[in-house]
C-alpha positions as CSV (number, residue, x, y, z in Angstrom):
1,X,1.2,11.5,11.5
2,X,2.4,8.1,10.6
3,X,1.0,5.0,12.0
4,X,2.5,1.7,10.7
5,X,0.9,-1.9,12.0
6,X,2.0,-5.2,10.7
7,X,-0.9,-7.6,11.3
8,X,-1.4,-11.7,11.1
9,X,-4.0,-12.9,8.9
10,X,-5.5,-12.7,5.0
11,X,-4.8,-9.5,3.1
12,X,-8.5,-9.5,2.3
13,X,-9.5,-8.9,5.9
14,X,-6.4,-6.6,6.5
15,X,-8.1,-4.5,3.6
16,X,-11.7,-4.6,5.2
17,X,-10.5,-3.9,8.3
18,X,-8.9,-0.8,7.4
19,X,-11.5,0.6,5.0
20,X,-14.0,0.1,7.8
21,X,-11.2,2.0,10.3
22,X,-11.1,5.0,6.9
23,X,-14.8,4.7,6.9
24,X,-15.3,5.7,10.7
25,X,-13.4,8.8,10.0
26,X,-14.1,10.0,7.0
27,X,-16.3,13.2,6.4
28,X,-18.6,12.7,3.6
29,X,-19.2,16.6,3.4
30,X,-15.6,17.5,2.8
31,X,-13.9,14.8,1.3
32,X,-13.9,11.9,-1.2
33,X,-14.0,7.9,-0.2
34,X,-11.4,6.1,-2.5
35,X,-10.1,2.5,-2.6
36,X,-7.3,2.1,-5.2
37,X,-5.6,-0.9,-5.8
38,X,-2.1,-1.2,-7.8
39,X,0.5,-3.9,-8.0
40,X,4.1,-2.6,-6.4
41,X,7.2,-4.7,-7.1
42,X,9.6,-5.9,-4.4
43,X,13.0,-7.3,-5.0
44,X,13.6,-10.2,-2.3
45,X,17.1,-12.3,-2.2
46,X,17.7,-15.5,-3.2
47,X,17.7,-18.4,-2.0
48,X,14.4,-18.5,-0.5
49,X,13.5,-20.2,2.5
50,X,10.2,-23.0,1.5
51,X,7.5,-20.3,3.6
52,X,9.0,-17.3,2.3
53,X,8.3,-19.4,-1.5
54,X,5.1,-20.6,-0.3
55,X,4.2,-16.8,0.8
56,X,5.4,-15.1,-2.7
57,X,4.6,-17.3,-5.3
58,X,1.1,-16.1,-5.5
59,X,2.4,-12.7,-6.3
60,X,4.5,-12.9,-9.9
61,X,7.1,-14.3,-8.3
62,X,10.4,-14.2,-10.9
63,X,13.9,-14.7,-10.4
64,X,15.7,-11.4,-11.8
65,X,19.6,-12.6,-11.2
66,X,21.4,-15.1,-9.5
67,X,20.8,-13.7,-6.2
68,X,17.4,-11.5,-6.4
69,X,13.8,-12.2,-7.1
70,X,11.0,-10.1,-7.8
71,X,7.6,-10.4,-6.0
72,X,4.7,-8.2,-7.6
73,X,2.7,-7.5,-5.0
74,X,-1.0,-6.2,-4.2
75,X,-0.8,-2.8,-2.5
76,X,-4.0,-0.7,-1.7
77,X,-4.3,2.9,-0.4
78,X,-7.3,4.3,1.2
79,X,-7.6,8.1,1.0
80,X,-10.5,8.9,2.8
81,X,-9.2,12.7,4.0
82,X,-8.7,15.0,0.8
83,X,-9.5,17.8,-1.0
84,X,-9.2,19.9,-4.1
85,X,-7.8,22.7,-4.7
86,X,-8.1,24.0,-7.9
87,X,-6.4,21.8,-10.2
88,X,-4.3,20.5,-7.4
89,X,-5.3,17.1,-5.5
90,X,-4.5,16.6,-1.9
91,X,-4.7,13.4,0.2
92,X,-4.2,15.0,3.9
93,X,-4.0,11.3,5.5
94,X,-4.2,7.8,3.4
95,X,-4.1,4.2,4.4
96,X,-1.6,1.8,2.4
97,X,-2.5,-1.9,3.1
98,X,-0.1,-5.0,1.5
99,X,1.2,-8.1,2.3
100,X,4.5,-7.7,4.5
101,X,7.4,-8.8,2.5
102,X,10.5,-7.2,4.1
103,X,11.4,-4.6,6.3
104,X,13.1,-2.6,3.2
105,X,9.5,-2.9,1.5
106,X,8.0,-1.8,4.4
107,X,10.1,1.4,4.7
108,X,9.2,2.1,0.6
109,X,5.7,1.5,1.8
110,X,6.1,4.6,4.7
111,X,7.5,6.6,1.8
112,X,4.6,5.7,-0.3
113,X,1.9,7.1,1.9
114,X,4.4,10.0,2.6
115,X,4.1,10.6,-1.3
116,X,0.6,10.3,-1.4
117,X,-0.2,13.0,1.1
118,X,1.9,15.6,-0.7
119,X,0.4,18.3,-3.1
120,X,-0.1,17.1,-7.0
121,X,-1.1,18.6,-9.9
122,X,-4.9,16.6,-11.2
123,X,-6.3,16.5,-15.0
124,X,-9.4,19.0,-13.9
């Protein structure tokens, strides 16, 4: 199932609000409560308009060429539905939370969580 919800507001409420939504439906007796935080690169184009400057450059903004940018962003993924199976690591349903920064991102984001729920070998 994929959900995807672009909401207003402070990325550190965005992230409680979600972990508290994970927390509601998590099952303690079959399944690990993770919060994992990672920094995922975007590549925006220049120029910039003065919010979209004001929104990235507290996230590494860079310039990279001419025309493109990159904006390190804060991305967080809440797996709160998983399971081992022997070696192997499955997340049956995540949660990715970070700041919106194009529709592009936002469709590497989908692919993300689609990532993350798929089989892959652990370190036992």
């Amino acid at each position: 199932m994929e959900e995807v919800e672009v909401v207003e507001g402070s990325l550190k409420e965005a992230v409680r609000s979600v972990v508290l939504k994970a927390l509601e439906a998590w099952n303690m007796e079959a399944s690990d409560f993770m919060v994992m935080r990672d920094k995922y690169a975007a590549t925006v184009k220049l120029p910039l308009t003065k919010e979209q400057y004001e929104e990235y450059s507290g996230y590494e903004l860079r310039r990279v060429s001419s025309s493109e940018a990159e904006v390190r962003v804060p991305i967080y993924i809440v797996s709160f539905d998983n399971e081992w199976r022997g070696d192997d690591y499955l997340d049956k349903e995540v949660f990715v939370v970070a700041p919106y920064v194009s529709d592009a991102q936002l469709e590497e984001m989908k692919e993300l969580a689609s990532n993350a729920t798929a089989e892959h070998g652990g370190g036992g």
